[in-house]
N, C-alpha and C positions, 0 to 999 in steps of 0.2 A: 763940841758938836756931838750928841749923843746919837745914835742911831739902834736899831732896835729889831731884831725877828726873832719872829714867832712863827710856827705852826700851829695855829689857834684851833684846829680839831674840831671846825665848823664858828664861826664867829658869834655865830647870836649864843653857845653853849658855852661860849670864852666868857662873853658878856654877863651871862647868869653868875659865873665864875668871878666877879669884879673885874677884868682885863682895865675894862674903859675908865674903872673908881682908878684902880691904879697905873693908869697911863699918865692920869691929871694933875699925880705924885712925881712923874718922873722929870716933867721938861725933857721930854725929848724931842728932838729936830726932828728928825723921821722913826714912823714903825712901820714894815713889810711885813705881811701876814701872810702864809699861805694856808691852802686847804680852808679858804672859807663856808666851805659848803652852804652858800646862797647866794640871790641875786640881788644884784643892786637894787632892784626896784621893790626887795620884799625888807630891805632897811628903811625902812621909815621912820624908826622911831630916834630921835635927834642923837639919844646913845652914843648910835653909828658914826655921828657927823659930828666931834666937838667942835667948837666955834673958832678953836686955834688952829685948825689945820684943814689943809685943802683936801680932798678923801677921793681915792680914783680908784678902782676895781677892774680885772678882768674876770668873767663870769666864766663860767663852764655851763656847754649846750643841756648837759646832763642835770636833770635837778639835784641838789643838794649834795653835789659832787665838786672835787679838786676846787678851784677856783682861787686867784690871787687880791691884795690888795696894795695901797701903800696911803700912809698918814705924811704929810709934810706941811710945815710950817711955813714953806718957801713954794710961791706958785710956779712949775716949770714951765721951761720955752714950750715944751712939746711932750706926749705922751703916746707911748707907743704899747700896743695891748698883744700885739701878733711876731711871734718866730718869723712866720711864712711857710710853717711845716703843719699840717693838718690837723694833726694830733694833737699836741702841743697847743693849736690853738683854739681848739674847739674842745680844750678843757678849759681851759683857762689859768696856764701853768707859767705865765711870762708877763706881765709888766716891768715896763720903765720909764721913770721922768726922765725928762733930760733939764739942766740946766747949761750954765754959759759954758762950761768945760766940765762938766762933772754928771753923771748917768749914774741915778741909786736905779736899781734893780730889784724885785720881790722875783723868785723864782723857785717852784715846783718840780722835782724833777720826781718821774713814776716811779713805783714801788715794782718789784718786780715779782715778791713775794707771797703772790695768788695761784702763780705758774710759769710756764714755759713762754705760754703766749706775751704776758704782760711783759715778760724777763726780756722779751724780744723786741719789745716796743720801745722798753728802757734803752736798750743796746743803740737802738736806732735814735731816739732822743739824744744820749753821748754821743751818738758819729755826727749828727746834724748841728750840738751845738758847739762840737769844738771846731767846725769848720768856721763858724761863727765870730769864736774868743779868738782863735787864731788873725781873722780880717777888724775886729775891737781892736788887740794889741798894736798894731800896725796904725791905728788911728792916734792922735794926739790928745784925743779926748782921754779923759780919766773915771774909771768904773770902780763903786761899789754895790758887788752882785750877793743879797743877802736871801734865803733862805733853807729848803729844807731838801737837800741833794742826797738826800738817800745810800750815801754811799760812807761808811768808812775809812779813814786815811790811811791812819798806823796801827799799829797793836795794840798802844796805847789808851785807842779810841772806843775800843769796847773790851765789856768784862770777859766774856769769853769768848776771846780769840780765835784758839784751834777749832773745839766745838762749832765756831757759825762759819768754814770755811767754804762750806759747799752752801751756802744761804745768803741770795737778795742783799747786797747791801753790806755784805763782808768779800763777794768775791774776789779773788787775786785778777779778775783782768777789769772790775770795777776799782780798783786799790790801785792799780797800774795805771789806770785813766787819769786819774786826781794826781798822781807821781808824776803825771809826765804836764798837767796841767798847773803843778804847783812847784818847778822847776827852775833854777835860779833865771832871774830875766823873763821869768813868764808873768805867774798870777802868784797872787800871797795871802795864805791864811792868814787871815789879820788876825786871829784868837791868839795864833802860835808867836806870835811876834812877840807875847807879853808873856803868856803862859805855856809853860810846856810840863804841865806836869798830867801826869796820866788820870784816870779817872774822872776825867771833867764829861760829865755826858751833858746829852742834851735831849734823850730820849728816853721812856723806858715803858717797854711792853707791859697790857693790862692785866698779864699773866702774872702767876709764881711770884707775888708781893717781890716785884722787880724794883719796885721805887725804894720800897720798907728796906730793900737790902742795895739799892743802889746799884744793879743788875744794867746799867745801861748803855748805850751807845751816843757816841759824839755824829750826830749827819746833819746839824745845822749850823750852816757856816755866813761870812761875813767874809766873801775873796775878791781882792782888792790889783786892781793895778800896780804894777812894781814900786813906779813912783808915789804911791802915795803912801808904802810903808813907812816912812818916817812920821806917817801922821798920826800912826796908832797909838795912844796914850795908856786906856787903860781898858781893859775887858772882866769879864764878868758871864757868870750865868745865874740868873734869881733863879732860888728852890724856896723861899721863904711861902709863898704862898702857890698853889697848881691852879693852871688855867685851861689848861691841857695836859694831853700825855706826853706832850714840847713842851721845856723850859724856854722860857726870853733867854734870848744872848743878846747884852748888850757890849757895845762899843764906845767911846769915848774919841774922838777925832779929836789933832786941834785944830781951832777954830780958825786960826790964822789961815793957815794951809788949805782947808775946805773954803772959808769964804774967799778965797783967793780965785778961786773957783767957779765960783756960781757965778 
């Protein structure tokens, strides 16, 4: 059960990119995109839509702004496009299917890295959605929440550390947030289940030939219900070819376990 996100850095510029050649290489079950920077109805061209998979979108009010996706192979019960928090929704920062017991997720969380204001929007995005994962966990239902959460975990997770401590996205009470939501019995990096070696980015600024030197940061994640860490098999981030300034992270489930599921 392969599963897949991207921060595609606007979709039709992924596409130019081959994303879609090389998705039809991959066999994957599901791909979450976020940051599509477009609207459903300006994908027309069938690209957007392959014939194996069912294609659902939340848009952002803003043109050519934020916006989420998800590709599945499997038609859900139900599709949910809204938080219930304004922001959030009227960018278009949150899709999820739901299946018979199991909820994939595409999820945006702000950058806070413009300023103070946006930093505060962020802040308020983490109080509203952990109030959220808090009333998820309590459900029987089982979640994989995949995208581009803007936040750093460990030290590990980016090149320079000390340097980006006062910077969007390294901050110690965004590090603290993910600490306390990635806590034994809560939620679980499914990357870290497999791999735990440092230097695994998933990011890297258009600045200072950050890529050429591998300058980057880990904020795209794949965080999974407790129980379903035994499903984690194998992980990965493709750098073979760019499609964005996001690497794919891909997942590998087993299949036993997730079709048990649906």
């Amino acid at each position: 059960m392969k599963i897949i996100s991207l921060n595609a850095n606007g979709i039709r510029a992924a596409a130019r990119k081959g994303l879609f050649d090389w998705l039809s290489q991959q066999d994957a079950n599901v791909l979450c995109l976020q940051e599509t920077k477009a609207k459903e109805a300006q994908l027309h061209d069938q690209l957007f839509h392959p014939l194996d998979y069912y294609c659902y979108f939340s848009d952002a009010e803003k043109p050519g702004y934020s916006g989420t996706a998800i590709y599945t192979k499997y038609e859900p019960k139900h599709i949910k496009k809204q938080l219930g928090w304004k922001t959030a929704d009227r960018e278009g920062r949150y899709l999820q299917v739901d299946f018979e017991q199991l909820s994939i997720v595409s999820i945006y969380l702000p950058s806070g890295s413009s300023g103070e204001a946006r930093q505060a929007i962020k802040f308020e995005f983490m109080a509203v959605y952990e109030q959220l994962l808090q009333k998820l966990k309590r459900q029987k239902r089982q979640y994989i929440i995949c995208g581009d959460w803007n936040i750093v975990h460990k030290e590990i997770d980016i090149k320079n550390f000390k340097a980006n401590q006062k910077n969007s996205g390294c901050l110690p009470e965004e590090r603290d947030w993910l600490d306390k939501l990635l806590q034994p019995g809560q939620f679980v990096d499914a990357f870290r289940v497999v791999d735990q070696r440092p230097e695994q980015y998933t990011w890297w600024s258009n600045r200072g030939r950050a890529w050429e030197k591998n300058v980057g940061w880990r904020i795209d994640y794949q965080i999974i219900t407790s129980k379903l860490e035994p499903a984690v098999n194998n992980v990965s981030i493709y750098k073979d070819e760019r499609f964005s300034d996001h690497a794919p992270l891909i997942i590998d489930y087993d299949d036993k376990i997730i079709q048990a599921l649906m």
